[in-house]
BALO-398695 format. One line per 10 residues: number of its first residue (from 1); their letters; for each residue y, x, z of N, C-alpha, C. Coordinates in steps of 0.1 Angstrom, whole numbers. Layout:
N
NUM	a	Y,X,Z,Y,X,Z,Y,X,Z  ... .
This chain:
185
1	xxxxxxxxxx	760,802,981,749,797,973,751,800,959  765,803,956,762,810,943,767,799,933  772,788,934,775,772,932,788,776,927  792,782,918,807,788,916,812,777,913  808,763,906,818,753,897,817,744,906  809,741,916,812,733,929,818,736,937  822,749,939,835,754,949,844,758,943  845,759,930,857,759,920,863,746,924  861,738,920,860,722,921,864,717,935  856,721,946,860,717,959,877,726,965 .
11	xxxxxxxxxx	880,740,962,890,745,965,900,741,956  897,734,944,910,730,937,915,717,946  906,710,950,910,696,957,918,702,969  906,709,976,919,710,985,928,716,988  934,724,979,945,727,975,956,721,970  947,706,966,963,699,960,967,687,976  955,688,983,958,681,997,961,687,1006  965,703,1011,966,709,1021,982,717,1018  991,712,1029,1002,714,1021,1007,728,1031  1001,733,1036,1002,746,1048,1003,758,1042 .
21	xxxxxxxxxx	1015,768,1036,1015,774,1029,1001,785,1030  999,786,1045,988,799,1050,975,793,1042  972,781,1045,961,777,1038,960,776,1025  969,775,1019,970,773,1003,968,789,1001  971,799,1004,973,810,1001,955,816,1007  945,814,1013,933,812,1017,927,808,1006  925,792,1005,918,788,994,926,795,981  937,799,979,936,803,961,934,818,960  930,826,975,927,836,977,910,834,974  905,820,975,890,825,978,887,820,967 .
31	xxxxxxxxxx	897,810,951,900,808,942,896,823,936  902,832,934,903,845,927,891,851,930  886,851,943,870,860,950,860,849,941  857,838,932,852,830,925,855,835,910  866,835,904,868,842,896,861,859,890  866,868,904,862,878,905,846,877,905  838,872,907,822,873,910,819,867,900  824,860,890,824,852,876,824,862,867  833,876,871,839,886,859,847,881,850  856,871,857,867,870,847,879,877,857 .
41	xxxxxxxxxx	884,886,855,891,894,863,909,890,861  911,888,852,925,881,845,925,870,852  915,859,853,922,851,860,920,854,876  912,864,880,914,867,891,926,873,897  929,882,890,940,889,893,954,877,891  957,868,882,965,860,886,965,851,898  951,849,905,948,837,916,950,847,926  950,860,928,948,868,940,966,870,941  973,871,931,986,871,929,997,860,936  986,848,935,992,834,937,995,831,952 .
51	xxxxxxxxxx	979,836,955,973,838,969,987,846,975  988,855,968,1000,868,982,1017,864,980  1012,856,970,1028,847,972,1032,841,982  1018,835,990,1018,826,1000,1014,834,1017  1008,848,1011,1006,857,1026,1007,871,1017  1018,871,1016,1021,889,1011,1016,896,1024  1013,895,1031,1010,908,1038,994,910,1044  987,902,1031,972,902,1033,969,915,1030  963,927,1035,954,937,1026,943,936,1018  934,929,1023,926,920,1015,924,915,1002 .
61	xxxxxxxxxx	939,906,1002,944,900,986,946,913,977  955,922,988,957,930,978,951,940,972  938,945,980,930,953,979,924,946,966  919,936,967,915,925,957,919,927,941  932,921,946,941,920,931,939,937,923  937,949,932,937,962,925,930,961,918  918,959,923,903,962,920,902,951,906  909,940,910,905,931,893,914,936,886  932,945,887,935,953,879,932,964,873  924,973,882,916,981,877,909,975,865 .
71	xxxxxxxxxx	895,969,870,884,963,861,890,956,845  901,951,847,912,954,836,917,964,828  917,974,835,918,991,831,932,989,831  940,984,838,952,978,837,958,989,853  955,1008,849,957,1015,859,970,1013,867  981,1014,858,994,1013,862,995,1005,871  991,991,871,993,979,885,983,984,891  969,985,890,964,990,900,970,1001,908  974,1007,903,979,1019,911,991,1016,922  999,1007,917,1014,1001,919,1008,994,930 .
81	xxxxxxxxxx	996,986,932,994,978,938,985,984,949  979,996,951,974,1004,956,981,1010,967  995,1016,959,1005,1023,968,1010,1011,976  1012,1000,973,1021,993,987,1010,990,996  991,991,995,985,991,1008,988,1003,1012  988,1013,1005,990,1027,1013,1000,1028,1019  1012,1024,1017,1027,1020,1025,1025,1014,1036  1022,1002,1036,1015,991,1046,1008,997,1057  998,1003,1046,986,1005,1056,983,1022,1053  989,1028,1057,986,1040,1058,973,1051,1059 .
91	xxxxxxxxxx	965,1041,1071,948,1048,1077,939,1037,1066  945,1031,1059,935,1015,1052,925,1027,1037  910,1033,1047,900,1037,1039,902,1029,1026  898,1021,1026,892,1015,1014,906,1016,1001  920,1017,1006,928,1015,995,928,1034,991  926,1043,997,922,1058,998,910,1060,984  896,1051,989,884,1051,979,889,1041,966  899,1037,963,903,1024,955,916,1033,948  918,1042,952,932,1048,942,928,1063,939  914,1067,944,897,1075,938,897,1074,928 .
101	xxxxxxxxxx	892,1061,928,887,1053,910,895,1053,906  907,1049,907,922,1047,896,921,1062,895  921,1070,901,926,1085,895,914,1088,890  905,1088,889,891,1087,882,894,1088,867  894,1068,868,897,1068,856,907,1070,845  916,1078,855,927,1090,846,924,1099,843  912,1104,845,908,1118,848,917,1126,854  923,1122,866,931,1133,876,920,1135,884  911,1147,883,898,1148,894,901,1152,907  912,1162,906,922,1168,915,923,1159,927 .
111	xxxxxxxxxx	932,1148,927,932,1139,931,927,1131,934  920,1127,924,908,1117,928,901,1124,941  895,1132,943,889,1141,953,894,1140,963  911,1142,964,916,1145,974,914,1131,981  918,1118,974,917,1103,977,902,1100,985  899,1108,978,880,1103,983,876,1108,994  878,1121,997,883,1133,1010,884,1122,1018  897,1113,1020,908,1112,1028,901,1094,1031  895,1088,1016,889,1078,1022,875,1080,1034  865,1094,1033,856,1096,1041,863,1098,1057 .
121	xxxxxxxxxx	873,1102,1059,874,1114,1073,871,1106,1083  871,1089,1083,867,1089,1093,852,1074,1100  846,1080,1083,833,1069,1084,821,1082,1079  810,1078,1081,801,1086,1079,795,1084,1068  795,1092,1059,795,1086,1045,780,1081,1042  775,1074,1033,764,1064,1027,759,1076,1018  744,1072,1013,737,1077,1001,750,1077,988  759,1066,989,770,1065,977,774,1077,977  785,1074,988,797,1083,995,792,1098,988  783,1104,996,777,1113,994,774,1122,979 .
131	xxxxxxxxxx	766,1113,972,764,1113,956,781,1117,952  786,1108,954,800,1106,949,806,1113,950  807,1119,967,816,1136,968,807,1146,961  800,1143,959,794,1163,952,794,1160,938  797,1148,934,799,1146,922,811,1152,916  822,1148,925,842,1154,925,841,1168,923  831,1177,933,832,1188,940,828,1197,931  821,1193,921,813,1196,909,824,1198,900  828,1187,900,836,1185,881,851,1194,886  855,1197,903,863,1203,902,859,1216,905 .
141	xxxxxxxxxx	850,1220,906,843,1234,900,847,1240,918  845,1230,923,842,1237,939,830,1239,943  822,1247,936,807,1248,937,803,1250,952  806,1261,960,806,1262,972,805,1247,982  815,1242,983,812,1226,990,803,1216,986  804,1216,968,788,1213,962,779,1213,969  773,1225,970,759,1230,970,755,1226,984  771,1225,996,773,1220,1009,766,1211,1007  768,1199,1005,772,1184,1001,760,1184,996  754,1192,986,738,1186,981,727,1189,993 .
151	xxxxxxxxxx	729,1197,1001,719,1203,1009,720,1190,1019  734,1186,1023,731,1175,1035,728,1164,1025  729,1161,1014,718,1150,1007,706,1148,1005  701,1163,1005,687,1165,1009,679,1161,1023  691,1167,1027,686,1169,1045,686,1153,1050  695,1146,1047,693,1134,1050,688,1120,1043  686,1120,1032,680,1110,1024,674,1114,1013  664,1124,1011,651,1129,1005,642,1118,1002  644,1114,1018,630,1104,1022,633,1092,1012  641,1095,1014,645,1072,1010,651,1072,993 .
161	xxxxxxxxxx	657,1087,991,665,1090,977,653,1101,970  643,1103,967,640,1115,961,649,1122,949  653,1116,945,665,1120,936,674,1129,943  675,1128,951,683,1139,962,681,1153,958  668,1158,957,664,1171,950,667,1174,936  671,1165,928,677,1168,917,695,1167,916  695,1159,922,709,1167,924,713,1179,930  703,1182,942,708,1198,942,703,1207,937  692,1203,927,692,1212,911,704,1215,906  704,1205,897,719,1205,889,729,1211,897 .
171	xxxxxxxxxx	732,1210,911,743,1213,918,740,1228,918  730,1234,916,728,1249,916,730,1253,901  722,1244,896,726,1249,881,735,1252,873  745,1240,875,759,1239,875,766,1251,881  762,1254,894,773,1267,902,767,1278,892  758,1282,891,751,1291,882,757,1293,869  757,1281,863,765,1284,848,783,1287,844  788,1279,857,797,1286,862,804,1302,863  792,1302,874,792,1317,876,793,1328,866  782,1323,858,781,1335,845,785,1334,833 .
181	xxxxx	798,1319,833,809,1320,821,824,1327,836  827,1327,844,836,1332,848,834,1348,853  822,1353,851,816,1367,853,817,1371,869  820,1360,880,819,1360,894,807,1363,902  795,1364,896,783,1360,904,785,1378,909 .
């Protein structure tokens, strides 16, 4: 309902009544998801911290706590906290698309790409997903997979995206100008 300071308020109580470490680590886990939807990310990332004191081996929390390190720009813990889901959880998509953005916002595109790759292989990617890889494919001057990538964005969400045709403008345009600063065409 959106009631952030009434369930602020209700999970502090019962938190100081519930003395079950798993539960304490729940509520100060759903403490931080309050936080987080607030955009105060600092104290999220401390509540989501608090939380895995009490169930270190949530993916969840920790996926969590990245994402409000990130949004912190605070890459280094995100990153640190990224790699032990990837340790943990080895096939865990979402920490793959979540260490994307950390490399993103390093500008390692290289990487980033490869992260993003490895978060798709085995969901069918979204209007996002999609945008997003020919976006990588682009700035790593893989024009070829590009122009891939923009044709099945045409092919498949024209209807619902018209924007879809302007990306594989640009995606041609782009391979094009390419082309004729590296004298390949």
């Amino acid at each position: 309902q959106k009631n952030y300071q009434s369930a602020y308020a209700r999970y502090q109580k019962a938190l100081s009544l519930l003395p079950s470490p798993e539960l304490k680590g729940r509520l100060q886990g759903a403490l931080a998801d309050i936080y987080f939807q607030l955009e105060d990310f600092k104290q999220a990332a401390q509540a989501y911290q608090q939380a895995l004191s009490f169930l270190p081996q949530s993916k969840g929390l920790r996926l969590r706590l990245a994402m409000s390190l990130l949004r912190l720009q605070n890459n280094s813990a995100a990153l640190a906290e990224t790699e032990k889901l990837l340790k943990a959880y080895p096939l865990l998509e979402e920490a793959y698309e979540l260490r994307s953005l950390i490399q993103l916002s390093q500008a390692n595109y290289s990487q980033a790409l490869q992260d993003f790759e490895k978060a798709l292989e085995k969901k069918q990617p979204d209007w996002e997903s999609w945008v997003q890889l020919n976006w990588l494919y682009r700035i790593n001057l893989d024009f070829e997979r590009a122009r891939t990538v923009a044709n099945k964005i045409v092919q498949i969400h024209a209807r619902e995206h018209p924007e879809a045709h302007l990306i594989a403008g640009d995606t041609a345009f782009e391979s094009l100008l390419n082309c004729q600063r590296t004298a390949q065409c």
